[in-house]
N, C-alpha and C positions, 0 to 999 in steps of 0.2 A: 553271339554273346560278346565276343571280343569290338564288337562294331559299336556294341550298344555300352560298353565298357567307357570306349574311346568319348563317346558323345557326352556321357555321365561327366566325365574328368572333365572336358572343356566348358561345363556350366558354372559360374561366377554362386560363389560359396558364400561372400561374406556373408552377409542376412541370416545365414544357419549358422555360423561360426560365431558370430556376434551371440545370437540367441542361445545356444550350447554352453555360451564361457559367460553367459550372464547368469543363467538356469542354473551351474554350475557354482558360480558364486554366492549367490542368494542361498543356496541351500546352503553354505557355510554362514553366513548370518544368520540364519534360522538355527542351523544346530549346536551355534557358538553362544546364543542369546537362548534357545532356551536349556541349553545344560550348564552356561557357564555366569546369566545374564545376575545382574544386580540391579534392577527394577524395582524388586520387590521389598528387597531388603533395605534401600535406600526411603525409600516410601514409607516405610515400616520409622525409619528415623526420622524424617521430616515428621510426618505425622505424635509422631510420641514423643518426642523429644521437645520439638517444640508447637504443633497441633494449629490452632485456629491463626491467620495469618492477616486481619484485616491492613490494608495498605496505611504505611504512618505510625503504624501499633509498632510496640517495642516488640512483638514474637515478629512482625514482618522485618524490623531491624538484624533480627536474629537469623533469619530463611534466609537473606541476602548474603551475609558470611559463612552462611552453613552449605549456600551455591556456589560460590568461592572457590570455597576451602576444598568442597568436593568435585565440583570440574577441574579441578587442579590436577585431581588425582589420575586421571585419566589420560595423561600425555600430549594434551592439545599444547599447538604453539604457542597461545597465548590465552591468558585467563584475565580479565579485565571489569569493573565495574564502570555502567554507564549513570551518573547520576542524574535526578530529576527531580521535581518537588511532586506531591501527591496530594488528593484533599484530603482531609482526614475528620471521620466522625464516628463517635465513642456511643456504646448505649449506658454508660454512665455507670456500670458496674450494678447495675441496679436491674431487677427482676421487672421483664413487662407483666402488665397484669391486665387482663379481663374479665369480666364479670355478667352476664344479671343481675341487674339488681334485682326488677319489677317485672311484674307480669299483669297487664289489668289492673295495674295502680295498688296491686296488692305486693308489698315487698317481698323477695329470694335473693338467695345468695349461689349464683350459680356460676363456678370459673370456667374459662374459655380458654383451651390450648393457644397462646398465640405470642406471637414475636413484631415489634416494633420493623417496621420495614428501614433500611438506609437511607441515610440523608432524613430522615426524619424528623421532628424538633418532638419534643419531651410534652407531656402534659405542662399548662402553667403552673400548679400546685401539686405537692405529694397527694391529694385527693383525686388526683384525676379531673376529668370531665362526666358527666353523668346526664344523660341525652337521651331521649327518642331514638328510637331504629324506624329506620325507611331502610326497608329489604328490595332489593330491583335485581334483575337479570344483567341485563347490558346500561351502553350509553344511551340507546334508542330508549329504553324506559326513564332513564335519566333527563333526557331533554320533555319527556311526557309532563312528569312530577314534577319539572323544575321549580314548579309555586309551590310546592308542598316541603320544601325542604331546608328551608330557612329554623335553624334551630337544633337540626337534628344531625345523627349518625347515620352515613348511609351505608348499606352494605351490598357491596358488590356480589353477586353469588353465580358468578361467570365460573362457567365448567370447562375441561378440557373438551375439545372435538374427539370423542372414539374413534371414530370412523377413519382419521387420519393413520395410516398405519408409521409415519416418519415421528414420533413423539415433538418432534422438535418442530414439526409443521404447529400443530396443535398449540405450543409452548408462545411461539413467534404471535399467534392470534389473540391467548387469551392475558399475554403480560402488559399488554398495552395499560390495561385496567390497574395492574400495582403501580408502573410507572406513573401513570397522568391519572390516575380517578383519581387522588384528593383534589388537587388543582380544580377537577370540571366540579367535584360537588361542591370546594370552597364557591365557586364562581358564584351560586346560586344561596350560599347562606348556613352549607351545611359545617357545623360547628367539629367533625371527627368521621374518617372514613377504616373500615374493617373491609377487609378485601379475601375473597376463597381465595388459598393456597394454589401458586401455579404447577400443579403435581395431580395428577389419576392414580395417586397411592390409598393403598386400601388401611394404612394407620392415622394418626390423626396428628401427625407432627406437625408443627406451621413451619411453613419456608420461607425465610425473610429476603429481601433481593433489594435493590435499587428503587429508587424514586427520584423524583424531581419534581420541584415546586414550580409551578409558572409564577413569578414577582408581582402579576398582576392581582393576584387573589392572597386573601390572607391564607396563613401558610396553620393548615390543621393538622393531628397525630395522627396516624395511618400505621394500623395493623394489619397482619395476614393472619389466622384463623387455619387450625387444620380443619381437613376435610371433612372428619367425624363430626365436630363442632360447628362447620359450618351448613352441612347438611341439617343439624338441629335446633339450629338457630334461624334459620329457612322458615322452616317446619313450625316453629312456637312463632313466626309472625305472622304465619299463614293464618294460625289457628287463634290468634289471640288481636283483641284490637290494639293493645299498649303494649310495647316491651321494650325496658329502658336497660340501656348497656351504660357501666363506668369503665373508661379505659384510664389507664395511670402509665405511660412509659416516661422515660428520662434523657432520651435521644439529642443528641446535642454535637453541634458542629466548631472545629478546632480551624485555628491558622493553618494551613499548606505546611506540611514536613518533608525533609527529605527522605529520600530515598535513591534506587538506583535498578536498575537493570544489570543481569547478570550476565557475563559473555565470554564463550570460549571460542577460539577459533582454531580451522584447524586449515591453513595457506595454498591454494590451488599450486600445482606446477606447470601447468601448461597455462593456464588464465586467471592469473592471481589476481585479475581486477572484473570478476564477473565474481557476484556472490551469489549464496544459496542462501538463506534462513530458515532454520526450522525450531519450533518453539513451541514452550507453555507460559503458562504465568503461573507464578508464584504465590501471591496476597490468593486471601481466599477470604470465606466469611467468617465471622468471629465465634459463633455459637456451634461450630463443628469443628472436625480437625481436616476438613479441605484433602481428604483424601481422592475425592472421585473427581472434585471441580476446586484447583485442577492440580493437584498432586497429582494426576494419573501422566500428564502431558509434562512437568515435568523431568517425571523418569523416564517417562518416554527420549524427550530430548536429550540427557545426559544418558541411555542405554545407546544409543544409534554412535553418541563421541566415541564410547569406550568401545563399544565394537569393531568401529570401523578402526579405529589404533588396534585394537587386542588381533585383528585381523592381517595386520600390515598393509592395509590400504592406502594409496598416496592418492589424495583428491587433486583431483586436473584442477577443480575452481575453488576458490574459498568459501568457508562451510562457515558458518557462525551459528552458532546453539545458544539461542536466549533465553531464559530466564526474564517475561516481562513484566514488570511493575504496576497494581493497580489497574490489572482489568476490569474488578468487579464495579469499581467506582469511575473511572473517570476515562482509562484507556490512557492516562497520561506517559505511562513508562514505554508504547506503541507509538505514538506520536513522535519524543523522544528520539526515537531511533529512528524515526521517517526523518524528521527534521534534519538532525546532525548527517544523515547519508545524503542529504540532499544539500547541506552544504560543502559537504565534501564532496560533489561530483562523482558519489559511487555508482556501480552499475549493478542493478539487482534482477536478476533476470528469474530468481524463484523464489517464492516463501511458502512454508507448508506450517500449521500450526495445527496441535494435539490437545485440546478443550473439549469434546464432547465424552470423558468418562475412558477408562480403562477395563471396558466391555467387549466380549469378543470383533474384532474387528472385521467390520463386510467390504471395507472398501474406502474410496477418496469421492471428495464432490473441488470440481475445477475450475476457477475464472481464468480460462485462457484463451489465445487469441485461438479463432479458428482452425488456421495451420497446425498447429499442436496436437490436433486431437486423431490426425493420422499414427504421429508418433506413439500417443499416447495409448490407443488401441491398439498398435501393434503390440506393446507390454504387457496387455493385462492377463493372457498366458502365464506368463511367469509368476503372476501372483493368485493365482488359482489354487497351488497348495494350500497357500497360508491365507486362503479366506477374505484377501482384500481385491478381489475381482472387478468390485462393482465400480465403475467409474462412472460417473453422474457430473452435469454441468449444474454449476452456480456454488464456487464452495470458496472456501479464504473465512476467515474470522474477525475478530475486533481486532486482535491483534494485529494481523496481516491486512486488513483496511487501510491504516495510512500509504503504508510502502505501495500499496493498488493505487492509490490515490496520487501521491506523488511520483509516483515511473510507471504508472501501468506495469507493474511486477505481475506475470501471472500469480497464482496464490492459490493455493489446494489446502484442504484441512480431512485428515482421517475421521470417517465415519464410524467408529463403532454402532454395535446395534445397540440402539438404543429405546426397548421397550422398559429398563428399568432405571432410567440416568433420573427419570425428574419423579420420581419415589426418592430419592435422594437429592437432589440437590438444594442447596441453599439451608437445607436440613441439617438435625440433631444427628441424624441418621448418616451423614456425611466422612463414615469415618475408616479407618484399615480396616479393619471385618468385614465392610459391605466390597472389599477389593478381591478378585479371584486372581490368583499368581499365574497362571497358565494364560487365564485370554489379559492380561496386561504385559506379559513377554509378546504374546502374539501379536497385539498393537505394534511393540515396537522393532518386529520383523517388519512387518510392511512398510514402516515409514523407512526404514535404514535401506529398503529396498528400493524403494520410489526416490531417496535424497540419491544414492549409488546410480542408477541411471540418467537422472537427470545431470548431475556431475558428470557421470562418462558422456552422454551424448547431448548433452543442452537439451533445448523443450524449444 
């Protein structure tokens, strides 16, 4: 025993000691964040106070000094606004409307759950447009018809993939269709596109999201349709040879406004010119209160400042916690930050960004250089309490894109689970109630954990 004592003591420790006083740590951010966190409460105020946040909008003018004022609070070395311009489009304060008219040339009045998609331009008249339905599945049926559609309304009625258990596999396949389907039916003559809602939710809320016009085609109004509505709208063209839809929305595009990006920093002491970024965005959509997308990312972000201060943690590398500007439209407030680091010759050696929902969290997906992912597996132990285990390749955000782009920055983005994010998103439905206080503290144990080792040991 005394032999095998001796042999024990001369075995090289660190790897367990390291791993002991990180285990050790991390449970103090966990049990600091969920008895003492402000996550929820802070969410609770962005949200209600002042709610739907589109970029340009005067509420997004207001989230930008409401992330100020409240990373301030938190004892970061420095609290600073980056400013930037944004694009900016209004849905004119005015109700979209959809309708049946006709059925078989026989007139109905029958309304259609639906919201004007972004970037979108307005009907020409308070009448709307009043048009033929051409019903198709995909683009493959689109290029079939393409003679048939001179005149009319086409309507997309692309479903999600079930089958895909990652929601956001699904999501990435079928949004192709809100983005670019006006564009491909303008091409062919079609006068107004109605798109299925990018969402497998079982209510009939429409979710409005982003578009873009290609300048080559005339530029037509493009709605999204909830599900229930667009399921029976299907159905009555299936069943019927005519069926004429008026759409009337008021969508309309504004000059470039300012704005800015929000930033706290908190100064490495051992490597004060290597940075970490970890982030959400701010602007959200206008018809919700942007609590899930992405209010959740960031409280995330501002819970991870205040803990690591309420903690007494000194970061070896400089931390910056963003707040970024206009993701939903343009990515400009991301770019922004790429830019200016890259004219200042900074070194960014991580960025993690918090956009997928404030659902219980399973884990991180990574764009990192190979060598990494020894480190990185040796970690995920430690994150095995708190649920975010799963470490997956191919991850970073819109956000965290530029800084990829311009330094090859690794870049990770937390996974929550997300079977119920796109029932919610872009949605009425987007709002503090659909947020649960336990698995949005739990999100932002794991990221405060994953920024804390990456700061102690690099990546």
């Amino acid at each position: 025993m005394k032999k095998l004592i001796v042999l024990l003591s001369a075995l090289p420790v660190w790897g367990w000691a390291q791993t002991n006083d990180d285990s050790i740590f991390i449970k103090k951010i966990s049990d600091d964040v969920l008895q003492n966190g402000r996550a929820y409460e802070l969410l609770h105020d962005l949200t209600k106070s002042i709610g739907g946040r589109l970029g340009g909008s005067p509420e997004f003018a207001k989230a930008i000094q409401w992330g100020k004022k409240t990373m301030g609070t938190f004892g970061a070395d420095k609290v600073y606004l980056q400013p930037c311009l944004v694009p900016r489009w209004v849905r004119n304060g005015k109700t979209d409307k959809v309708a049946v008219v006709a059925v078989n040339n026989k007139p109905l009045l029958k309304p259609l759950d639906a919201l004007a998609l972004g970037n979108s331009l307005g009907t020409p008249t308070e009448k709307g447009i009043t048009a033929e339905v051409f019903a198709i599945n995909d683009f493959e049926q689109l290029e079939k018809y393409k003679d048939h559609l001179k005149g009319k309304i086409v309507f997309y009625n692309y479903h999600f993939n079930p089958t895909n258990i990652s929601t956001f596999t699904s999501y990435a396949d079928a949004v192709r269709y809100r983005g670019g389907g006006a564009s491909r039916a303008a091409k062919y003559g079609a006068v107004g596109m109605v798109v299925r809602s990018m969402s497998e939710s079982t209510d009939n809320n429409p979710h409005t999201g982003d578009m873009e016009y290609n300048d080559s085609f005339p530029k037509i109004p493009a709605v999204a349709v909830g599900l229930q509505d667009a399921d029976k709208l299907w159905k009555l063209c299936q069943l019927s040879t005519s069926v004429k839809l008026n759409i009337t929305t008021h969508g309309k595009k504004l000059p470039d406004g300012p704005a800015a990006n929000v930033i706290a920093e908190l100064r490495g002491s051992e490597f004060p010119d290597e940075i970490i970024t970890v982030g959400g965005h701010l602007d959200s959509w206008d018809v919700n209160e942007g609590a899930t997308d992405d209010g959740a990312g960031v409280v995330h972000t501002m819970e991870v400042l205040r803990v690591l201060k309420a903690l007494g943690y000194q970061t070896k590398r400089t931390i910056r916690f963003v707040l970024f500007a206009d993701e939903e439209k343009s990515g400009s407030g991301a770019q922004k930050y790429a830019d200016e680091a890259k004219a200042k010759g900074e070194k960014h050696i991580f960025a993690l960004e918090s956009d997928a929902g404030g659902f219980t969290p399973r884990g991180f997906s990574f764009t990192v250089p190979p060598t990494a992912w020894s480190k990185l597996n040796a970690w995920k132990t430690l994150f095995d309490p708190y649920g975010g285990s799963r470490f997956v390749v191919g991850g970073g955000g819109a956000d965290t894109e530029p800084l990829q782009v311009a330094f090859n920055t690794p870049v990770a983005e937390l996974n929550p689970d997300s079977q119920r994010y796109f029932d919610i998103h872009h949605s009425r439905a987007d709002v503090f109630e659909n947020v649960n206080r336990r698995e949005l503290l739990l999100g932002a144990v794991n990221i405060a954990a994953l920024i804390y080792l990456v700061d102690k040991y690099g990546l």
